[in-house]
N, C-alpha and C positions, 0 to 999 in steps of 0.2 A: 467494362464495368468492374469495380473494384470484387466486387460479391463472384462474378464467375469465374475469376482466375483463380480463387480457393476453390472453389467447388471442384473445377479442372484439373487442382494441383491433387486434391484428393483423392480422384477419381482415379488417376495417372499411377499414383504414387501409394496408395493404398498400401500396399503388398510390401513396401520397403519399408511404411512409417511402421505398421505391425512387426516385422523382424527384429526393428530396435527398441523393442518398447516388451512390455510385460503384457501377460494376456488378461489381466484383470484389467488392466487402462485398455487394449485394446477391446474388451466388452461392450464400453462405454460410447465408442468411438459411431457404430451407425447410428445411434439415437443422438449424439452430438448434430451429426451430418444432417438428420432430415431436420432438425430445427434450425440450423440453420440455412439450409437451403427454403424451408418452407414460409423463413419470417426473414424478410427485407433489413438490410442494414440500418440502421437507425440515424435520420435526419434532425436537422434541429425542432424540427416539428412533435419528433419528442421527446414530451416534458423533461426526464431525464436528462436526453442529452443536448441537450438545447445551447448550450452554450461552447460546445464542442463539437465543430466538425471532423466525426468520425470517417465519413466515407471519404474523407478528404488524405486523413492520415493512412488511410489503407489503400488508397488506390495505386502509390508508386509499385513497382516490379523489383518487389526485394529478392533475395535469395535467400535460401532455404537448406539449413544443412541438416538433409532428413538421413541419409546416408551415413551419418555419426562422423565425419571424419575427425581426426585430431590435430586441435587446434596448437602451434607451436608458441606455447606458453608457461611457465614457471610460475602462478600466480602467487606463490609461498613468498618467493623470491623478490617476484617484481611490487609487490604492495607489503606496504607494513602500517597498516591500518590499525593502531594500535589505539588507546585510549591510554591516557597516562592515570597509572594508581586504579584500573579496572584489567582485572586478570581474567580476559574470556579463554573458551575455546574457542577457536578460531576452524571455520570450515568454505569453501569455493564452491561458488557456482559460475561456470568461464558459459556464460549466453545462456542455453540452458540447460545445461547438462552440470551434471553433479561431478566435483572433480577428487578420486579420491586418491589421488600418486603423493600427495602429502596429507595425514589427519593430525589431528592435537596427538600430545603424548599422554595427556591427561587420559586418566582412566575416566568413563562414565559408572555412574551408578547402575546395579545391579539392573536389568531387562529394559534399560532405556534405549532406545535407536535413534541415531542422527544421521543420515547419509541416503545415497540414493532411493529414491521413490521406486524406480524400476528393481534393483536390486529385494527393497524390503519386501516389493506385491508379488515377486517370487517365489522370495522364503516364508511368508507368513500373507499368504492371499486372504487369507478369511479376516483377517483386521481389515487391508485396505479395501477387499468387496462391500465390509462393513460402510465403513465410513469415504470413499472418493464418489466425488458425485452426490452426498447424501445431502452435505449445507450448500455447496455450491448449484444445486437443480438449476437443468434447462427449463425449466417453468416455476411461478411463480402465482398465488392467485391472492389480491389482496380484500378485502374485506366491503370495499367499497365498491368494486365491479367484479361482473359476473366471468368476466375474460380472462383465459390465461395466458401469459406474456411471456415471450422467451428472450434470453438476453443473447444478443447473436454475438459479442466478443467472448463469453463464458463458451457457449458453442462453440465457435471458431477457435479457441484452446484445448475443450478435449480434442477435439476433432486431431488436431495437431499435435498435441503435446506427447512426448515421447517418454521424459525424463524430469525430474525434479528434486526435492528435498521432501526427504519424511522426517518428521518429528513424534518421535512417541516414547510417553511417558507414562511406565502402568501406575495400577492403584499405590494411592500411597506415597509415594518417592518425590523427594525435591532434588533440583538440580542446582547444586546451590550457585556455579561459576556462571557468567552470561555467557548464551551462545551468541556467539558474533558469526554472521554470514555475509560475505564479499559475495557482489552478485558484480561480475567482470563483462563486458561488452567488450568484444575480439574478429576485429574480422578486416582482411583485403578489401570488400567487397560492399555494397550496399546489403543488409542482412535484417531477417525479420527471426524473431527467437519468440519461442513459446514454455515460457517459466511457468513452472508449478508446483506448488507448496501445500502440502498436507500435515497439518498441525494434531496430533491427539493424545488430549491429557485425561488419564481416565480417574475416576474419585479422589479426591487429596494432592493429585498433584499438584506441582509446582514449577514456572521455567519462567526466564527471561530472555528473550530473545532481541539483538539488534540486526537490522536487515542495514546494509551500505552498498548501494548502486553508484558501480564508477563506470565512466565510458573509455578503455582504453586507446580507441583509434578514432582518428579524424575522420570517422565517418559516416553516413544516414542509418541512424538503426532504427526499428521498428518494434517496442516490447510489448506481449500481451502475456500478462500475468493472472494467475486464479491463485487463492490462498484460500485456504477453507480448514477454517479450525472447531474440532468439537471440542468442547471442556464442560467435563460431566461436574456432578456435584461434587462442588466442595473444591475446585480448583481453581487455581491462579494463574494466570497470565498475562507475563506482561509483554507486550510488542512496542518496540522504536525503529522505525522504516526512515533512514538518512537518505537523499537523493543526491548526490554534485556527479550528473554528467556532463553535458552539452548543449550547445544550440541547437545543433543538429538531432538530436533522441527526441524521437518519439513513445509515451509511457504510456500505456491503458493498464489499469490492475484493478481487478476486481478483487475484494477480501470480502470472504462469507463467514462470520463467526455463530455461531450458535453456544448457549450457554445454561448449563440447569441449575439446579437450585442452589443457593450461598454461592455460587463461583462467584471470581470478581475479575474481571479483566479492563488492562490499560493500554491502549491501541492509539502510538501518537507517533504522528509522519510532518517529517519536517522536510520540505522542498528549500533546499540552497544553489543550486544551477539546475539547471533544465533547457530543454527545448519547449518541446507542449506536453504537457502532461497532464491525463487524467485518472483521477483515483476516484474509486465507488467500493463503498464500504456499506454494506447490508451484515447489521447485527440482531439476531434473535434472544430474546432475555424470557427462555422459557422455562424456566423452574423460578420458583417465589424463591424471595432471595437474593435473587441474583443482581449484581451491582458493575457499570460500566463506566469507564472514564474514557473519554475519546477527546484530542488535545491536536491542532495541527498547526503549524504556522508557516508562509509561503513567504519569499524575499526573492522578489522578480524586478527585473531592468529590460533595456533593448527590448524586443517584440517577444518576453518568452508569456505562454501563456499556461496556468495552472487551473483547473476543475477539481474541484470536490466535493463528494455529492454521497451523501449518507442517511440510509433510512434506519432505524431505530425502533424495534418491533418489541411492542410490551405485549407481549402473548396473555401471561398470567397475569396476579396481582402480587402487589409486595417487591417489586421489583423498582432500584434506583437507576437513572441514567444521569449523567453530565457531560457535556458537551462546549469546547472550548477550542476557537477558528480564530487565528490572525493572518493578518495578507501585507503586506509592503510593497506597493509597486510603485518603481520610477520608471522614467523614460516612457515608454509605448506599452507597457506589457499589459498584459489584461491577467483577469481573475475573478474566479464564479466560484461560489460557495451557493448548495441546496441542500437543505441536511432536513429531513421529514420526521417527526415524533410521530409513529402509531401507535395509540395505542387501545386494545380491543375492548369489546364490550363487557367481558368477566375480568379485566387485569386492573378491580378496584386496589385504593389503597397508593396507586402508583404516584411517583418523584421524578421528578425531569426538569430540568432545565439546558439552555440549548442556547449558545452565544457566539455570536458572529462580529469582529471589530475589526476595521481595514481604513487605510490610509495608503490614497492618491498623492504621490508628491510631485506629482507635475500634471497640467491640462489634459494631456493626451494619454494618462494611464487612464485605464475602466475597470469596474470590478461592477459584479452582477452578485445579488445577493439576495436568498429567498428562502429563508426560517420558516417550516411550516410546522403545524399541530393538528392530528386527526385523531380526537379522541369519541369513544362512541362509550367510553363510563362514565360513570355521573362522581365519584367521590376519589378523585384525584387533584395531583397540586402540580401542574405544569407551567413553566415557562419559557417563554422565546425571545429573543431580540438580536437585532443589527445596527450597526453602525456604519456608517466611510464617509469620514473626512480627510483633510490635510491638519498639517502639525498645527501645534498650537504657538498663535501670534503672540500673545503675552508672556508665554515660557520662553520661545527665541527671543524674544525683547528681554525678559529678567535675563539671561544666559551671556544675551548682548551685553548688558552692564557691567558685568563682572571679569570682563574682559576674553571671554569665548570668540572666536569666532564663527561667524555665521557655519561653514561646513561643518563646522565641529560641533559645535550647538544643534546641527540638524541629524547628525550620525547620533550625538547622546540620545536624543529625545526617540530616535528609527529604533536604537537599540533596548532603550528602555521600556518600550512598547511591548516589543518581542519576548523579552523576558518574561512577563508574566505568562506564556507559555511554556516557554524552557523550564521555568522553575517547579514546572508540575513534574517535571521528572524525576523520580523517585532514587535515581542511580546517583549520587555524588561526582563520582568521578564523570561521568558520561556529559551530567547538570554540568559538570564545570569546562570541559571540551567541545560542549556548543556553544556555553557562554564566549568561549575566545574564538571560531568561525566565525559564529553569527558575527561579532566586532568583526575580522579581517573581510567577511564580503561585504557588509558597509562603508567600509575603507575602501573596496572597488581591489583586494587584492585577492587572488586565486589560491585559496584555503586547499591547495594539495596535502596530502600527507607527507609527511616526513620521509624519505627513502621512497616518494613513488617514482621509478625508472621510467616507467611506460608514460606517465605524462608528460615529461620534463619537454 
């Protein structure tokens, strides 16, 4: 059973995963354990993950490098993940460990930290006792039932995780340059890695962050990722998560964002290769105020299959959300989108809208699509809606006339779909570096980077 070979591995191994890790993450780690040992992996039975067989992707016998060894890689070197005309800091994560034998030369602003998780809950434990484990909780109770429900891949992360990225930015301070993080997949071996990301912007702040997931080796990885961001009043933040690994990767990521009063945050994941991949994104909008943009768009072929699945929690009142999903899939791939608007009994006054649009361009792609609304105030303005069809017969026929050919005609109309999600991104240079991907993987060409070594 996929479920006792973790338990086993924990039981076994306990004693080493604590050596490499920090004793504030290691706090956290028995209450990880009995939740998840107490609450069954999750079937398509439920609601959640219904369109994702979880036990399926956890049951091979990955390995596991709890023992920290070091991985023989140069990642400075071997990736040059650059964006043209966007000057980031540039920072690694090689599986999931923080890699710091190259950092930018750029100075940070005055008491910002970027770099290792274990290194910052060292030096400054009382920020991360604060806040790890705070947004991301092994329990959950929502408004409509009385039970409380544990997420057992959240579980099975702290339980495991050693290592990660902290972000913290105190009161007041912007960071004006974008952080760019290379998250590298490295390994001989079949490998399961537990990535974890700890986000915190305290009043005023400000940051934009780009996450880029490459897979460097040909071969089966397994990622379970937790991102848990608080951004107090009055902050900003904006997140872009790039994905181009493999057939072969397997992605679970949970993102836990909580947000208080006037912040504004823009949280947009763009899937470009994959294996199967799913993302769950649980956002709290709890200070009046507070305003979200969440934007995603998927571009799958062959059998790869993509989840996304996002709840959307209006606590208080006063508070806006928008909501914006595209899917493109050819050949066999599938693709689910559930995205849930709560919102509570006192969070009058509340703004939402929620939009789902996907195009099947062959018989045998599927896409599963389920927009839902649980409002329990009476003086709000919410909407929802989904779409999936195929292209449109009358634009390939005007396209035809003008002497397009049909391929070409079918790549404009794929691409120009796409875009009205690209184009919510706020970055210029970043908006115009996916415009030119997204074009190369419609063209069916492999959108590497320029100077990437380890792909080639």
């Amino acid at each position: 059973m996929p479920k006792t070979q973790y338990i086993d591995i924990f039981r076994q191994c306990r004693a080493m995963i604590d050596a490499h890790s920090a004793p504030v993450m290691n706090a956290k780690r028995e209450g990880a354990f009995r939740a998840f040992s107490d609450n069954p992996l999750p079937t398509k039975k439920v609601e959640r993950y219904r369109y994702t067989d979880i036990q399926q992707m956890l049951a091979p016998d990955y390995g596991l490098n709890l023992n920290r060894l070091e991985i023989p890689v140069n990642p400075y070197d071997a990736f040059k993940c650059d964006v043209p005309n966007l000057s980031t800091l540039l920072y690694f994560i090689v599986n999931d460990q923080f890699y710091s034998k190259v950092l930018p030369k750029a100075k940070l602003p005055e008491g910002v930290y970027i770099g290792s998780l274990k290194e910052f809950a060292e030096q400054k434990p009382e920020i991360v006792e604060r806040y790890y484990g705070e947004v991301a909780t092994l329990s959950n109770q929502q408004p409509s039932t009385s039970n409380k429900t544990s997420d057992s891949i959240t579980a099975l992360n702290t339980m495991l995780a050693q290592d990660g990225l902290m972000i913290y930015v105190p009161k007041g301070v912007k960071v004006d340059k974008t952080v760019q993080v290379i998250n590298i997949l490295r390994s001989d071996v079949p490998l399961m890695v537990n990535r974890r990301v700890l986000v915190v912007l305290e009043k005023q702040a400000e940051i934009k962050l780009l996450f880029c997931d490459h897979a460097a080796d040909d071969r089966d990885f397994l990622t379970t990722q937790v991102v848990e961001a608080s951004v107090e009043e009055g902050a900003r933040l904006e997140m872009y998560c790039l994905e181009e690994t493999h057939y072969k990767n397997k992605r679970i990521s949970n993102v836990y964002i909580r947000q208080a009063a006037d912040s504004v945050v823009s949280h947009n994941v763009i899937t470009l290769h994959n294996g199967t991949t799913r993302n769950q994104l649980d956002l709290q909008l709890a200070g009046e105020g507070a305003e979200c943009f969440l934007n995603g768009c998927v571009i799958a072929d062959k059998q790869q299959h993509t989840d996304n699945n996002t709840v959307i929690d209006h606590k208080v009142g006063h508070c806006t959300s928008h909501q914006l999903y595209k899917y493109v899939l050819d050949e066999e791939s599938t693709g689910a989108f559930a995205g849930r608007i709560l919102v509570r009994k006192d969070a009058q006054k509340t703004f939402s809208e929620e939009t789902n649009r996907n195009l099947c361009c062959t018989k045998k792609a599927r896409m599963w699509t389920q927009p839902m609304l649980e409002i329990y105030a009476d003086d709000v303005k919410c909407s929802h809606g989904s779409t999936v069809g195929q292209l449109n017969d009358q634009a390939l026929f005007y396209m035809r006339q003008r002497g397009i050919t049909e391929k070409e005609a079918k790549t404009l109309l794929q691409q120009a779909f796409v875009y009205e999600v690209i184009d919510q991104i706020t970055l210029t240079p970043l908006r115009d570096r996916l415009h030119y991907l997204v074009e190369k993987r419609f063209r069916g060409e492999l959108s590497k980077c320029e100077g990437c070594k380890l792909c080639k």
